[in-house]
C-alpha positions as CSV (number, residue, x, y, z in Angstrom):
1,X,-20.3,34.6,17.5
2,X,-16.9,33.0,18.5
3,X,-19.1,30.1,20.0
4,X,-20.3,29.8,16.4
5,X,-17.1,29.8,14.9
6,X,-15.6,27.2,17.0
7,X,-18.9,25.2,16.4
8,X,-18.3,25.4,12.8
9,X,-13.9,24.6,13.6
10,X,-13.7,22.2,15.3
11,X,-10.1,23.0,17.7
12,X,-6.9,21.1,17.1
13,X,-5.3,18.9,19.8
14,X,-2.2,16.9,20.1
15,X,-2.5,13.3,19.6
16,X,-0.5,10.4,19.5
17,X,-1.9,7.5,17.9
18,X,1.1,5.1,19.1
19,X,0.2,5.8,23.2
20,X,-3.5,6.1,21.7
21,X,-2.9,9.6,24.2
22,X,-4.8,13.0,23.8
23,X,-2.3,16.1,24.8
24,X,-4.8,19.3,25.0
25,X,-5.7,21.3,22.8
26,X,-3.5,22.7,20.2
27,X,-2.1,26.4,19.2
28,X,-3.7,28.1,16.5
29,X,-2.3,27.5,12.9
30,X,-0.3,24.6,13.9
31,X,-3.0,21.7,12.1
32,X,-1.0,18.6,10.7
33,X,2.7,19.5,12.4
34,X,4.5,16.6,14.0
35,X,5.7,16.8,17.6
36,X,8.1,14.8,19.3
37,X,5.6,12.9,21.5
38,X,6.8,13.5,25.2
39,X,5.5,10.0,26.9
40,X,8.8,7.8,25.4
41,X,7.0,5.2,25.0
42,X,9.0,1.5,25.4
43,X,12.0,4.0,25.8
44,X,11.4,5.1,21.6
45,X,11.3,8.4,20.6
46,X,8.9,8.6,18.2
47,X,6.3,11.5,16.8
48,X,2.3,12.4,17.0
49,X,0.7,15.4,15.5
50,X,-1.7,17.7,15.9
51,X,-5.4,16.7,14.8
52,X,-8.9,17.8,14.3
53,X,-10.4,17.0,17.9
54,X,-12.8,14.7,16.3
55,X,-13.4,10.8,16.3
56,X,-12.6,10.8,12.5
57,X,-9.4,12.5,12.6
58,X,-8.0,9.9,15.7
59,X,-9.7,6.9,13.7
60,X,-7.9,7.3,10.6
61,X,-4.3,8.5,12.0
62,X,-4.7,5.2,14.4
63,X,-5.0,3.2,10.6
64,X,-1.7,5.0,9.7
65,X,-0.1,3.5,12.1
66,X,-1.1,0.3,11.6
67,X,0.0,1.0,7.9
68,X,3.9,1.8,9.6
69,X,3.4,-1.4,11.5
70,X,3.0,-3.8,8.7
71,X,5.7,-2.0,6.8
72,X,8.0,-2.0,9.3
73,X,7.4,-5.9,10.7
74,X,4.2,-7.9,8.8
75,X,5.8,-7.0,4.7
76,X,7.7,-9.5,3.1
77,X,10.5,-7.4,2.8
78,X,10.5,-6.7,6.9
79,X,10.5,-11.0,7.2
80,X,13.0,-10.7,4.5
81,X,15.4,-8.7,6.1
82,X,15.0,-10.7,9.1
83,X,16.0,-13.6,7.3
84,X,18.6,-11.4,5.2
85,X,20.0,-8.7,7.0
86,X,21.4,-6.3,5.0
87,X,18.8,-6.9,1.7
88,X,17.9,-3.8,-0.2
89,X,14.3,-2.9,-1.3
90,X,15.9,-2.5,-5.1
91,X,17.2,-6.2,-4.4
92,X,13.9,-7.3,-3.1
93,X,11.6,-5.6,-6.1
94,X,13.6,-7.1,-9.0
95,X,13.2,-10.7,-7.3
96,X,9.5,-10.3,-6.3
97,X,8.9,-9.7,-9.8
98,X,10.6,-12.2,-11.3
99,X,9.2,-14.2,-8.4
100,X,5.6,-13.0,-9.9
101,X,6.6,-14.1,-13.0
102,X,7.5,-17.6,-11.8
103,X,4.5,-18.2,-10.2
104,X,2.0,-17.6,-13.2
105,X,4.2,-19.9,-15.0
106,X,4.2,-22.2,-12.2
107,X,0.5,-22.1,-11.6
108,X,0.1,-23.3,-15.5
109,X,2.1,-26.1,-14.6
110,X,0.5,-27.4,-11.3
111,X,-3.1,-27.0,-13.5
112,X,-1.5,-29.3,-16.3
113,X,0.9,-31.4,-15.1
114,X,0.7,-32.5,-11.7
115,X,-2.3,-34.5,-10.0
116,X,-5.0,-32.6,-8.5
117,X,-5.0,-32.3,-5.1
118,X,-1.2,-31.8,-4.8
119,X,-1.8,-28.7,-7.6
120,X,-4.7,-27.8,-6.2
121,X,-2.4,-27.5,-2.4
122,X,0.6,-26.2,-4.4
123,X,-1.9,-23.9,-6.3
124,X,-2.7,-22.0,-3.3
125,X,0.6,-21.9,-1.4
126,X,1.4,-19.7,-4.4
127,X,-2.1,-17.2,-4.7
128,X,-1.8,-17.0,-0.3
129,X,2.1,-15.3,-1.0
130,X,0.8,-13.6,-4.1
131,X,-1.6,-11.6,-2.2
132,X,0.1,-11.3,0.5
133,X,2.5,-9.3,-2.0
134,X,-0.5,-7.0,-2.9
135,X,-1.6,-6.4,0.4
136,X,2.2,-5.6,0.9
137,X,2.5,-3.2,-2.6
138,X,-0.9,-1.0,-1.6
139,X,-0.2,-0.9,2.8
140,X,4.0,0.1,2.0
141,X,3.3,2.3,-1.0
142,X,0.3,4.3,0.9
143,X,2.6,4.8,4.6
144,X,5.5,5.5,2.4
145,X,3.7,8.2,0.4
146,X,1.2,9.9,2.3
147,X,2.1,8.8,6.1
148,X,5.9,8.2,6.6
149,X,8.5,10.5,4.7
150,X,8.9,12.5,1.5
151,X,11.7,10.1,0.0
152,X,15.1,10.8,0.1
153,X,15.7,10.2,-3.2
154,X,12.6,10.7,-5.3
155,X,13.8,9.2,-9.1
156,X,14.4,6.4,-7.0
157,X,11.0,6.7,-5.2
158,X,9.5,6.7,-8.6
159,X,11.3,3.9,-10.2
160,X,10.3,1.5,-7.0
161,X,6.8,2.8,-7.5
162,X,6.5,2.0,-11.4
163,X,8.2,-1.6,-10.5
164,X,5.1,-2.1,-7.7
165,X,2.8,-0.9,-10.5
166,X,3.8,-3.6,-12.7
167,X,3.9,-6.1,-10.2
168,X,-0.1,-5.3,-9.5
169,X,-0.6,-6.2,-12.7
170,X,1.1,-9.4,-12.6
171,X,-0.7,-10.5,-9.4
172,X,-4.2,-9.9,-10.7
173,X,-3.0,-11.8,-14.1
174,X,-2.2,-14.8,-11.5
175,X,-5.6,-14.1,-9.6
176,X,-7.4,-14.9,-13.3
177,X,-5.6,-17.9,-13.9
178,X,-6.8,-19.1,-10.6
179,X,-10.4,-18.4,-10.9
180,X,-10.2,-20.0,-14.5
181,X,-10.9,-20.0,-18.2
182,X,-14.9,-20.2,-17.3
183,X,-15.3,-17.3,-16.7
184,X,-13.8,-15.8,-19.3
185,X,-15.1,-15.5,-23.2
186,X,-11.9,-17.4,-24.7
187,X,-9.4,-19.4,-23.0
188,X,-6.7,-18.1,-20.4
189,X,-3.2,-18.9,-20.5
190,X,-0.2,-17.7,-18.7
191,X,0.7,-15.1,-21.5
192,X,-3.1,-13.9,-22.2
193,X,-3.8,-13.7,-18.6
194,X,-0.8,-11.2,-18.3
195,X,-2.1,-9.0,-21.4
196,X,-5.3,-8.9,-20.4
197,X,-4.3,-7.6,-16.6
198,X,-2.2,-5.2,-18.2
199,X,-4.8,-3.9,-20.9
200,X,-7.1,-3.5,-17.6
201,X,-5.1,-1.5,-15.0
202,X,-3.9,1.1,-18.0
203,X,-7.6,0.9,-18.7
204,X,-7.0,0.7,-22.4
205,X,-9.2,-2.6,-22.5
206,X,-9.0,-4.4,-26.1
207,X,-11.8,-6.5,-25.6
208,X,-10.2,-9.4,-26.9
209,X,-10.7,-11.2,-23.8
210,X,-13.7,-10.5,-21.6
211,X,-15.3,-11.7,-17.8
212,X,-18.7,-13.3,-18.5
213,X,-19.4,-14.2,-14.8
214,X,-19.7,-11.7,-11.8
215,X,-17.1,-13.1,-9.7
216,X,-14.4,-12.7,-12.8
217,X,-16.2,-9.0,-13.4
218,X,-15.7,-7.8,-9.9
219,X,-11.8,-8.4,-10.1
220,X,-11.4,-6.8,-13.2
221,X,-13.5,-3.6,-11.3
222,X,-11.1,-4.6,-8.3
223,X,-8.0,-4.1,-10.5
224,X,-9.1,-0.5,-12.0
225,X,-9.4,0.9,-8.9
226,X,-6.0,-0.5,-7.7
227,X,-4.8,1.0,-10.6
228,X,-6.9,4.7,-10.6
229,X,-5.3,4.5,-6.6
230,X,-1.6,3.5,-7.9
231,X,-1.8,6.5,-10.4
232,X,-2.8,9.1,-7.6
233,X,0.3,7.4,-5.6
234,X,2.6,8.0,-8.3
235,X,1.3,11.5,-9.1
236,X,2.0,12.4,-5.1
237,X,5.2,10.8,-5.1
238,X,6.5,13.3,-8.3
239,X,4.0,16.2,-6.3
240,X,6.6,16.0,-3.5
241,X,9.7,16.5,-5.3
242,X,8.9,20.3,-5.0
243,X,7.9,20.0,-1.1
244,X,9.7,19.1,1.7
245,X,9.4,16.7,4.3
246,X,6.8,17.3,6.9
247,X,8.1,14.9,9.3
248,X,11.6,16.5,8.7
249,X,9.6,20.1,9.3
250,X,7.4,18.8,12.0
251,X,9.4,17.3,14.5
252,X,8.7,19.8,17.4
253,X,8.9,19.8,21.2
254,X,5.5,19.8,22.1
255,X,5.5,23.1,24.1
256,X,6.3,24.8,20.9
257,X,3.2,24.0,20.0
258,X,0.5,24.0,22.8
């Protein structure tokens, strides 16, 4: 009978995705907690946590990491800061938007005013650091929400998470200039490109301008779910005003918990 429960449970052990190092197994009840992982690795002190001893579990806390990585050194506010010591995310989220906004504008004006090939270069200069701003919005906003901390200050945590929201919406209204009016029913310009991304990821949809071509229907499908996964950010982030940190709860010595 126990052999069948633990068939059907599968036991806890305590891993740490940083030293990519199993522990042993885990005490009873302790699923989730945070130890203070006892290898120091590089001379850090850093955490690990208790897992499901399964391939799953260790596969998808390794991609966490990787999500801590890029926010601490591949985002462009971690290059920024390099650059910039000293520059604050509020800072950084009020000029990448009005950054956003530039570049729409400025994409308009490489189409029509300058030659080709030197719009065409300048063209995707500007998309390449666009989406490298929406690869930075969902990897950040995911590792700061579900991976790294509940927020010190949640309004604030909110606020930066509405601002990201918007700016979503901006890049995929830059992503629609760039595939074109073609395939589109009417004409795209800087201002209905921004509508229409907007109308999408609220999913209120007015119909006044719609994707005739696959390629133009599989962003706009793209940009829903973006948005459906922003919303369950934001509904997490307000979620955790009434919890507290588990890093702050789970930081353990790992006897504690073997």
């Amino acid at each position: 009978m126990l052999d069948a429960q633990r068939a059907r449970f599968p036991a806890t052990i305590l891993f740490c995705a940083d030293c990519d190092r199993d522990f042993g197994p885990a005490r009873s009840g302790t699923l989730g907690a945070y130890f203070v992982c006892p290898s120091e690795r590089r001379g850090k002190r850093h955490l690990a946590r208790v897992i499901l001893d399964q391939g799953p579990a260790k596969w998808w806390l390794r991609r966490e990491r990787e999500c801590l990585i890029f926010q601490a050194t591949l985002s462009p506010l971690a290059v920024l800061r390099r650059l910039w010591p000293g520059m604050q995310a509020g800072a950084y989220l009020l000029i990448s938007t009005a950054l956003l906004f530039l570049a729409i504008a400025l994409w308009r004006f490489a189409s029509l005013v300058l030659p080709n090939a030197l719009g065409h270069v300048l063209g995707t200069i500007v998309l390449a650091l666009v989406l490298w701003r929406f690869l930075d919005i969902l990897l950040t906003n995911v590792s700061i929400t579900f991976t790294t901390r509940f927020p010190a200050n949640p309004i604030r945590s909110v606020f930066f998470t509405l601002v990201a929201y918007v700016q979503i919406a901006l890049s995929f209204a830059l992503v629609y200039l760039a595939l074109g009016s073609g395939h589109f029913r009417k004409e795209l310009n800087g201002a209905s490109s921004i509508f229409f991304s907007f109308g999408t990821i609220t999913t209120v949809g007015y119909g006044n301008l719609l994707p005739t071509t696959n390629w133009a229907r599989f962003l706009v499908t793209l940009e829903l779910v973006a948005g459906l996964a922003f919303l369950a950010i934001i509904i997490a982030v307000v979620a955790g005003w009434a919890a507290s940190s588990r890093r702050e709860e789970g930081e353990y010595p790992i006897d504690d918990l073997r």
